[in-house]
C-alpha positions as CSV (number, residue, x, y, z in Angstrom):
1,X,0.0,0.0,0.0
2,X,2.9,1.9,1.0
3,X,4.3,1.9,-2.3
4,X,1.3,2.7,-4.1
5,X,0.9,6.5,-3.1
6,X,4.1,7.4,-5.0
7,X,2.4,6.2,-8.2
8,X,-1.2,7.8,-7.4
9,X,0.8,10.9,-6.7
10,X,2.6,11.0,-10.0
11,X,-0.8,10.0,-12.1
12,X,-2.7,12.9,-10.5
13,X,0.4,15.8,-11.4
14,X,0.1,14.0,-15.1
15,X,-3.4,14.6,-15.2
16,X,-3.4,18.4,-13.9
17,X,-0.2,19.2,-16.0
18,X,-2.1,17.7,-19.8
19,X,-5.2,19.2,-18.6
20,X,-3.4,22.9,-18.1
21,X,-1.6,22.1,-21.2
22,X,-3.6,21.0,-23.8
23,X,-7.2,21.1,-22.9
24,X,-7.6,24.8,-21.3
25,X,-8.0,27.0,-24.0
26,X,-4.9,28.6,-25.5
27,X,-4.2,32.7,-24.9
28,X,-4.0,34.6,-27.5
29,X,-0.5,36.4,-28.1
30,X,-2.6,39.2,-28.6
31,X,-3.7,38.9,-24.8
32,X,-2.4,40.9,-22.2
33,X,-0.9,39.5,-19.1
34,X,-4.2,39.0,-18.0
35,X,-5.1,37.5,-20.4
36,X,-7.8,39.4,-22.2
37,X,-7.5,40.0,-25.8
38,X,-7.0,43.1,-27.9
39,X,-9.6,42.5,-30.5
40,X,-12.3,41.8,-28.6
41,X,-15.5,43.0,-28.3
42,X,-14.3,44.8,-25.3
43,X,-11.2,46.3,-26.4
44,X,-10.1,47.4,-30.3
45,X,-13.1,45.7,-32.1
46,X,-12.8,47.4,-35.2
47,X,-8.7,46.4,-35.9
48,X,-8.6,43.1,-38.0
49,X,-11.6,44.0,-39.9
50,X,-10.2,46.4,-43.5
51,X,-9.4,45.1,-46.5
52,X,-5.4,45.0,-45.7
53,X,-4.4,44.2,-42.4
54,X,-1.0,44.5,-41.0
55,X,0.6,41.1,-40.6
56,X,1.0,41.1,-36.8
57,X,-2.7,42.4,-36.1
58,X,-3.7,40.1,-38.7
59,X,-2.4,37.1,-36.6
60,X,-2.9,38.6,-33.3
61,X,0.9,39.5,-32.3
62,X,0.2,42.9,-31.2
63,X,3.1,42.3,-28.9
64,X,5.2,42.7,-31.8
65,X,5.0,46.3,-31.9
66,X,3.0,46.5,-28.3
67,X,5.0,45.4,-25.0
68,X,3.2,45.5,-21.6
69,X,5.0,47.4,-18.8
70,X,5.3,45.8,-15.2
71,X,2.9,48.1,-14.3
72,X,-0.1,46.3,-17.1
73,X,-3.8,46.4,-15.3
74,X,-5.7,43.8,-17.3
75,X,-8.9,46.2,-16.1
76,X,-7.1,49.3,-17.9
77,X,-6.6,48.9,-21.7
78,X,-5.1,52.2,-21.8
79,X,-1.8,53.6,-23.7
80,X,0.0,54.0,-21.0
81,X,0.1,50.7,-19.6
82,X,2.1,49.4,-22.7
83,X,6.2,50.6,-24.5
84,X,6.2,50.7,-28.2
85,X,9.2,48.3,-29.4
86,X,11.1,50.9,-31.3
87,X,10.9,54.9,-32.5
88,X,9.2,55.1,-35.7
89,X,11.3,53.5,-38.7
90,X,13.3,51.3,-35.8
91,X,10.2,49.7,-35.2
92,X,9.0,49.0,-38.6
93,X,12.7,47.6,-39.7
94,X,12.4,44.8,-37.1
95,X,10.2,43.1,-39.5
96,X,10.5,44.9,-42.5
97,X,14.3,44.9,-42.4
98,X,14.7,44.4,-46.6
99,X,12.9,47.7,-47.0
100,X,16.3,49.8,-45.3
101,X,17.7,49.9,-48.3
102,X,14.8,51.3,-50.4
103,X,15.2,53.8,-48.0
104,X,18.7,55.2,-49.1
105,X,19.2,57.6,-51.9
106,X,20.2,61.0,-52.9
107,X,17.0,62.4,-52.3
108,X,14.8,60.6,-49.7
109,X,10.8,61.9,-49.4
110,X,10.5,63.8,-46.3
111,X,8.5,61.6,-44.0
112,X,11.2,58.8,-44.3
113,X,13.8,61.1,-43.7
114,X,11.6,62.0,-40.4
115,X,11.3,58.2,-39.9
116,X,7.7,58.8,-40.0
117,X,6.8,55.6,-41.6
118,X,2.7,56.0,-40.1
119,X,2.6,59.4,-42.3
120,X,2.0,57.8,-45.2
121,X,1.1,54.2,-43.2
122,X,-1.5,53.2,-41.2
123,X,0.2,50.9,-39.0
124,X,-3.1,48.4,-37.9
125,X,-5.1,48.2,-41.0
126,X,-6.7,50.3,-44.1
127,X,-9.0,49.4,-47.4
128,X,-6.0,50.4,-49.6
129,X,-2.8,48.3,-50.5
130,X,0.3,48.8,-48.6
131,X,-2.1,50.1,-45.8
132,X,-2.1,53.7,-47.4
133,X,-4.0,56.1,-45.3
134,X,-5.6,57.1,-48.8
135,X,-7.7,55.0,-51.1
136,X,-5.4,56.7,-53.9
137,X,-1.7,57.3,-53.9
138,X,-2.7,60.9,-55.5
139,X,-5.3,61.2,-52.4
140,X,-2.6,60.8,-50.2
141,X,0.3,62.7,-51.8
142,X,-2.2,65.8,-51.8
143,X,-2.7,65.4,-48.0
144,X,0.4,67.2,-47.9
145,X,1.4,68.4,-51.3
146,X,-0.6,71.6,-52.8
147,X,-3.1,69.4,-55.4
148,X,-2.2,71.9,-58.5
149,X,-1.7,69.2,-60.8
150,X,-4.8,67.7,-62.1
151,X,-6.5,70.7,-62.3
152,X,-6.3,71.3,-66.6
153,X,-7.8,69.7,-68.9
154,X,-5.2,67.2,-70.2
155,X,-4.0,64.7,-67.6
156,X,-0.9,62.3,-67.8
157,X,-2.5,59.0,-67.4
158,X,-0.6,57.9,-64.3
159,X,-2.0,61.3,-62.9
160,X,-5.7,60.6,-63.9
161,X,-5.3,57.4,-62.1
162,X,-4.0,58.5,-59.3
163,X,-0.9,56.4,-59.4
164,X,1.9,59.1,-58.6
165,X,4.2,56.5,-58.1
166,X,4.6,55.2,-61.3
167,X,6.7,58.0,-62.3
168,X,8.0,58.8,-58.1
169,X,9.7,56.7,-55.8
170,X,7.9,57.8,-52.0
171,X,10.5,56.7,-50.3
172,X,13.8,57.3,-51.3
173,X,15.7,57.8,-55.2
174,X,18.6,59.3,-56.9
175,X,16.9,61.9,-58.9
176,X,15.5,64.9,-58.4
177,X,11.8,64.8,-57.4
178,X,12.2,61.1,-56.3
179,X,11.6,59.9,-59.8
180,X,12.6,56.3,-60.9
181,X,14.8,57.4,-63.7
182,X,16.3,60.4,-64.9
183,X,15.2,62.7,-67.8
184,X,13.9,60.5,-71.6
185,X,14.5,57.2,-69.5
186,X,11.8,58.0,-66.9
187,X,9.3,58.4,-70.0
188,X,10.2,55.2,-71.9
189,X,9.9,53.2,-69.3
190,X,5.8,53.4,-70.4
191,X,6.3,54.9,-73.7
192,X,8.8,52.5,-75.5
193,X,7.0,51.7,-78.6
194,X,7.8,55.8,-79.4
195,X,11.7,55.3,-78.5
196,X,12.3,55.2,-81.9
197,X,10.8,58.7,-83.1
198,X,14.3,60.1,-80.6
199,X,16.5,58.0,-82.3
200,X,16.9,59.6,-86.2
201,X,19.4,61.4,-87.7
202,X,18.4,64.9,-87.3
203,X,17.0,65.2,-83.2
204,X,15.1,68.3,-82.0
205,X,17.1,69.9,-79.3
206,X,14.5,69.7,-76.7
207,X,14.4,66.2,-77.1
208,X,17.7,65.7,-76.2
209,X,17.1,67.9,-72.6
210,X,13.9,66.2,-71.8
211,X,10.7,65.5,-73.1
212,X,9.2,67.8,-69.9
213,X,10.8,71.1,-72.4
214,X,7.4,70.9,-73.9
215,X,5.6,68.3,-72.2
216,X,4.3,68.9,-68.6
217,X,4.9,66.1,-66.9
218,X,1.5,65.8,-64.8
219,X,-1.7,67.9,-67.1
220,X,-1.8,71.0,-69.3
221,X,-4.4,72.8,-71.2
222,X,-3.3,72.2,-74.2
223,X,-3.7,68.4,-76.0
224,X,-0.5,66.1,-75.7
225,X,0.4,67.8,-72.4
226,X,1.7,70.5,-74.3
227,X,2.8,73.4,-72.6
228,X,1.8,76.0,-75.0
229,X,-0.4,75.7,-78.5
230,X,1.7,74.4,-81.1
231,X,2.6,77.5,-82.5
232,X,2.9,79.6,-79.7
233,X,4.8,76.7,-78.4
234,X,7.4,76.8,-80.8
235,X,7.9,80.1,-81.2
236,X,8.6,80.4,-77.4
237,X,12.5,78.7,-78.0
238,X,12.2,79.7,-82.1
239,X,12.6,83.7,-81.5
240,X,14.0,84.6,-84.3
241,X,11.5,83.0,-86.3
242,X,9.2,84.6,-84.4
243,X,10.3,88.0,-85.0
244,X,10.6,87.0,-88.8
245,X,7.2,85.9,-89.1
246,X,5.7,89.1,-87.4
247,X,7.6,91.1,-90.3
248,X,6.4,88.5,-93.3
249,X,3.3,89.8,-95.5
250,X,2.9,86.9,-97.1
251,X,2.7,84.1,-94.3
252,X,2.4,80.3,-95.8
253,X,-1.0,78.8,-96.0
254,X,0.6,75.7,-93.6
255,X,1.6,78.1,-91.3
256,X,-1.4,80.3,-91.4
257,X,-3.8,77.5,-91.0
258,X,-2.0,74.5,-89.7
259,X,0.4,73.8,-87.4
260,X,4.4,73.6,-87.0
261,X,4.0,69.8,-87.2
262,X,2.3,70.2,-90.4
263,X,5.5,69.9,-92.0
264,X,8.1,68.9,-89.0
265,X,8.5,65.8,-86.8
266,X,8.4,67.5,-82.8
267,X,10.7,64.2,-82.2
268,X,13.6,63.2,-84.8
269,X,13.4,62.8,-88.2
270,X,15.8,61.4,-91.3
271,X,15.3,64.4,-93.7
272,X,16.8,68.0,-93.2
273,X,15.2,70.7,-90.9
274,X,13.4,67.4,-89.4
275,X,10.7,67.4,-92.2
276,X,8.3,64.5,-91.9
277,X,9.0,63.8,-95.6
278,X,11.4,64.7,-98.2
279,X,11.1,68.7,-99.2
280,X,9.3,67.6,-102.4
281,X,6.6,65.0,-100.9
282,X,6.0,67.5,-98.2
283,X,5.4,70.5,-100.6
284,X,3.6,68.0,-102.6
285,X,1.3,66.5,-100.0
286,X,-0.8,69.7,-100.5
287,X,0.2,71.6,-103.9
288,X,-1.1,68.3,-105.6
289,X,-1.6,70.2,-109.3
290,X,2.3,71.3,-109.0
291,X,3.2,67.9,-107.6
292,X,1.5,65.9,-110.4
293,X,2.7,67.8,-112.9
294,X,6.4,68.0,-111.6
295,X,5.6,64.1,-111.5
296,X,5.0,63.7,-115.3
297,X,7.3,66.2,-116.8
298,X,10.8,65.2,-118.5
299,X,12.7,68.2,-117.6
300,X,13.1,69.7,-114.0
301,X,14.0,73.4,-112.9
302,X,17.4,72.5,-111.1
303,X,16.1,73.4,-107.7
304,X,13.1,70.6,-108.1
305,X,15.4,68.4,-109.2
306,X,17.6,68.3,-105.7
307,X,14.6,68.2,-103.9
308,X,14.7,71.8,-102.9
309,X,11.9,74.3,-102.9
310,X,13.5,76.0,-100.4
311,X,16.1,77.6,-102.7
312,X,13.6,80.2,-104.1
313,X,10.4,79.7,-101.5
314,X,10.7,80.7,-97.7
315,X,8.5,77.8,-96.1
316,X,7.3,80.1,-93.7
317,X,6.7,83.7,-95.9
318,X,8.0,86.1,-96.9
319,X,7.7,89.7,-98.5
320,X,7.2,88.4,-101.9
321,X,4.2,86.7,-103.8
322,X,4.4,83.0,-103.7
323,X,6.3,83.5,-101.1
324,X,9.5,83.6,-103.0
325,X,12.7,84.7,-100.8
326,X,13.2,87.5,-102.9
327,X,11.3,89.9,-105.9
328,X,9.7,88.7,-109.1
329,X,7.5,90.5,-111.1
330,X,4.2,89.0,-111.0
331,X,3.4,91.0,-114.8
332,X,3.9,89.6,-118.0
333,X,5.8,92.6,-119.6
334,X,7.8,95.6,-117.7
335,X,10.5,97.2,-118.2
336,X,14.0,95.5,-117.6
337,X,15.8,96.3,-113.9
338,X,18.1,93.8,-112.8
339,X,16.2,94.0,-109.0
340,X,12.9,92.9,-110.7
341,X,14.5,89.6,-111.0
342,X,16.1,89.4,-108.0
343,X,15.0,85.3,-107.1
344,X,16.7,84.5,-110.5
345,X,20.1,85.9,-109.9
346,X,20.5,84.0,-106.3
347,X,21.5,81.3,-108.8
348,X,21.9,82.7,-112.6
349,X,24.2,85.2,-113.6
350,X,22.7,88.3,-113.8
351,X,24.6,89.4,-116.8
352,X,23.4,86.9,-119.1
353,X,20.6,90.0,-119.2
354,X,22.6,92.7,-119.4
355,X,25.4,92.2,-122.2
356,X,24.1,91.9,-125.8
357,X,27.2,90.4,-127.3
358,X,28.9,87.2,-125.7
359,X,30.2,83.7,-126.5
360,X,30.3,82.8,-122.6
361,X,27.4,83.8,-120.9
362,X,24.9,81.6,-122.2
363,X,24.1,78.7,-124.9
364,X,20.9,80.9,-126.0
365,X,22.5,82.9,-128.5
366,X,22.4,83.2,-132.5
367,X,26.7,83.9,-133.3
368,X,27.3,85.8,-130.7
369,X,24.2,87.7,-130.1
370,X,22.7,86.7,-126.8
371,X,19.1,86.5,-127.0
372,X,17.8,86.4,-123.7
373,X,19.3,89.6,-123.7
374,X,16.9,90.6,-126.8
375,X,13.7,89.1,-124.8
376,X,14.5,90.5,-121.6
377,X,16.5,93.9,-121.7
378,X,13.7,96.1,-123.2
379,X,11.5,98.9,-122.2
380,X,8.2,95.9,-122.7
381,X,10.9,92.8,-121.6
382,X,8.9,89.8,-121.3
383,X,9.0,87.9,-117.1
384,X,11.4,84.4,-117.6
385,X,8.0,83.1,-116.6
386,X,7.5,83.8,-120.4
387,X,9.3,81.2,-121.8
388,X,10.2,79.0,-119.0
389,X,8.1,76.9,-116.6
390,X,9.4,78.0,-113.1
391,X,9.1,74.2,-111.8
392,X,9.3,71.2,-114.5
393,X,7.9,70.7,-118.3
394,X,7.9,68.4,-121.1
395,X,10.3,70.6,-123.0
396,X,13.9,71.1,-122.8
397,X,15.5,73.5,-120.7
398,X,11.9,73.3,-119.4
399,X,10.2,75.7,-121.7
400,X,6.4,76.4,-121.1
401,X,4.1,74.6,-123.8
402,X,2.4,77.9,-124.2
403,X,2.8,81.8,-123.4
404,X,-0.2,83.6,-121.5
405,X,-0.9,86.5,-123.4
406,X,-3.8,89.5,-123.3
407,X,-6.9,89.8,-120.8
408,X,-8.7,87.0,-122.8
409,X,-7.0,84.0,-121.1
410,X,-5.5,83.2,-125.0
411,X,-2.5,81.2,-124.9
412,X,0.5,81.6,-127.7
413,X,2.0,77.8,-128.3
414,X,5.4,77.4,-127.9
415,X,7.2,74.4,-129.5
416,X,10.9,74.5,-129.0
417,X,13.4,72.1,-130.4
418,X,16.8,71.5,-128.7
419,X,19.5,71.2,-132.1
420,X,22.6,70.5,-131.2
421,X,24.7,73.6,-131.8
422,X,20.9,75.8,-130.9
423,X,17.4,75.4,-131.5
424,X,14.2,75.8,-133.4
425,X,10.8,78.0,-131.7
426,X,7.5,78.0,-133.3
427,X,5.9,80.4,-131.6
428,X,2.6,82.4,-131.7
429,X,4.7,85.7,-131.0
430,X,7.0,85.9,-134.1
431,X,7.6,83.9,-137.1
432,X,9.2,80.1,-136.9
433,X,13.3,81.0,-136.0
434,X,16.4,78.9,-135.3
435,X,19.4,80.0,-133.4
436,X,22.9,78.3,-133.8
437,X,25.3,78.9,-131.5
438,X,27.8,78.6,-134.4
439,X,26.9,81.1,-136.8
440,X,28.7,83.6,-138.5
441,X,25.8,86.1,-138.9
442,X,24.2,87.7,-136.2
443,X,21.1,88.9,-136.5
């Protein structure tokens, strides 16, 4: 009997010690010291219950950022009765240790370099990811930044969604602004299928200091977040060609109606003075009669033939009809001055209409009489327009089929035969003549 009271002993401290253990019911690590829990009806009933919840409320460890003091009265849920396990980012890099370095950079967002983590961060719970105390990551960038940038019309779309950190970094980067990548980089990062418009052989300048020297980066009032109307926009770097256009009289229909990228490519481009086209296809894309017929003639002015109708039109006006870059006389006949002729002699020799007698100056001459001279120099001289087609015939030396002549609309023939020491004219103005070059008689 004796030596049965040992073993009852030891059976009834098994008993007591699995009942304590595994049948009472297990404390929360959310409980206090005396053991009532934090989200209970009683105390914190709303925490657990948003759309994110922070890990440790989520699993009831409020002691992970809680601790009790000595002092804890389970009957007194109160603030003071519990230590916070670190100062603001020291507590949150217990867990979130990884995130330290995200935190680093040359210029870190001011509430992280405050260490002020629960700024930005509700630290229990909140309906929006990351447990932002905003539903929007605009909402809550405006809680402290002056909301002036969705206010035009034209939003950037990361704006319009409220997303300001696809383009910002909040806590921490190496650029300016806290932006995830410096200058053209930032904006290809979304817009890589237009990388290629930066990369041709003639790049606008602004382009190559940032897309934000006409773009603003977050709305604008003007279409393509343009800072200015196209125009105006231009014009604001373009001054000179500002102050040039003021002075024109005769300002170019694409200029006067259209806009700048009418003609140009904002971006890059693989044709001079970044045209969208070559100088020919984009005169041509609206003077279609002079296109077509430049098209279907044999024989170019030279200018047309180089592709360049700059060399006697200014593409953005001038002083002069058609806007030429210099004088022509729009009349048929008028007496000769070598100043009426003016867009002529950028390229011919203005003496081939001056001297009557020459062997040098030009192939159109009978002996050594120079008959442009004849047509030309006289108190009635006839316009070059006259003879010749200012852009491209069927002709050589592209001489007009026919010669406009009177108030009637009648039009004289020309036919001109290249020979090869001259040519033959049947024309409705004088008799049928030949000139050669070679001739002893001058007539």
């Amino acid at each position: 009997m004796i030596r049965k009271i040992p073993c009852l002993l030891l059976f009834v401290c098994f008993a007591v010690l699995f009942s304590v253990t595994f049948l009472a019911p297990a404390r929360s690590p959310a409980q206090g010291p005396g053991g009532d829990n934090c989200l209970s009806a009683k105390c914190h009933s709303g925490l657990g219950q948003a759309k994110y919840v922070h890990g440790p409320v989520a699993a009831s460890v409020c002691t992970a950022c809680h601790r009790p003091r000595k002092t804890y009265n389970p009957d007194k849920h109160s603030n003071s009765s519990f230590s916070i396990a670190g100062k603001g980012k020291d507590l949150c890099f217990i867990c979130h240790e990884a995130m330290q370095k995200r935190m680093t950079g040359k210029f870190i967002h001011g509430p992280v370099a405050m260490g002020d983590c629960i700024a930005c961060h509700d630290p229990h719970q909140s309906d929006a990811k990351f447990q932002m105390r905003k539903s929007t990551t605009s909402a809550l960038c405006f809680s402290c930044h002056e909301n002036n940038k969705t206010t035009r019309e034209f939003l950037h779309g990361p704006v319009a969604a409220g997303d300001c950190n696809v383009c910002h970094n909040p806590h921490a980067s190496d650029y300016k602004y806290q932006l995830e990548a410096e200058g053209n980089v930032l904006c290809f990062l979304c817009h890589e299928d237009r990388k290629a418009e930066f990369t041709r052989k003639s790049v606008h300048k602004p382009v190559t200091e940032g897309c934000s020297a006409c773009h603003d980066n977050h709305s604008a009032d003007y279409k393509f977040l343009l800072k200015n109307e196209g125009v105006a926009l231009c014009l604001s770097c373009h001054t000179k060609m500002d102050e040039k256009i003021k002075g024109m009289t005769v300002k170019h229909g694409a200029l006067r109606e259209g806009q700048c990228t009418s003609c140009h490519t904002p971006h890059s481009s693989n044709y001079v003075r970044q045209l969208k086209q070559s100088t020919k296809q984009i005169c041509y894309g609206c003077h279609k009669e002079i296109g077509s017929r430049v098209l279907a003639s044999k024989f170019l002015h030279g200018p047309v033939q180089q592709d360049d109708c700059y060399a006697c039109h200014d593409s953005h006006g001038s002083n002069y009809t058609k806007i030429l870059k210099k004088f022509f006389p729009p009349e048929f006949y008028m007496e000769y001055k070598t100043e009426n002729f003016a867009i002529c002699w950028d390229c011919h020799n203005k003496d081939v209409a001056l001297t009557e007698v020459t062997t040098t100056l030009t192939g159109f001459r009978n002996g050594r009489r120079n008959l442009h001279f004849i047509h030309v120099n006289q108190k009635k001289g006839r316009s070059c327009k006259a003879c010749h087609e200012p852009h491209a015939g069927d002709q050589e030396k592209h001489v007009r089929p026919s010669v406009p002549f009177g108030s009637g609309g009648w039009k004289l023939p020309i036919q001109f035969t290249k020979l090869a020491t001259g040519g033959n004219c049947v024309v409705g103005c004088h008799r049928e003549m030949t000139y050669d070059r070679e001739s002893p008689v001058t007539y």
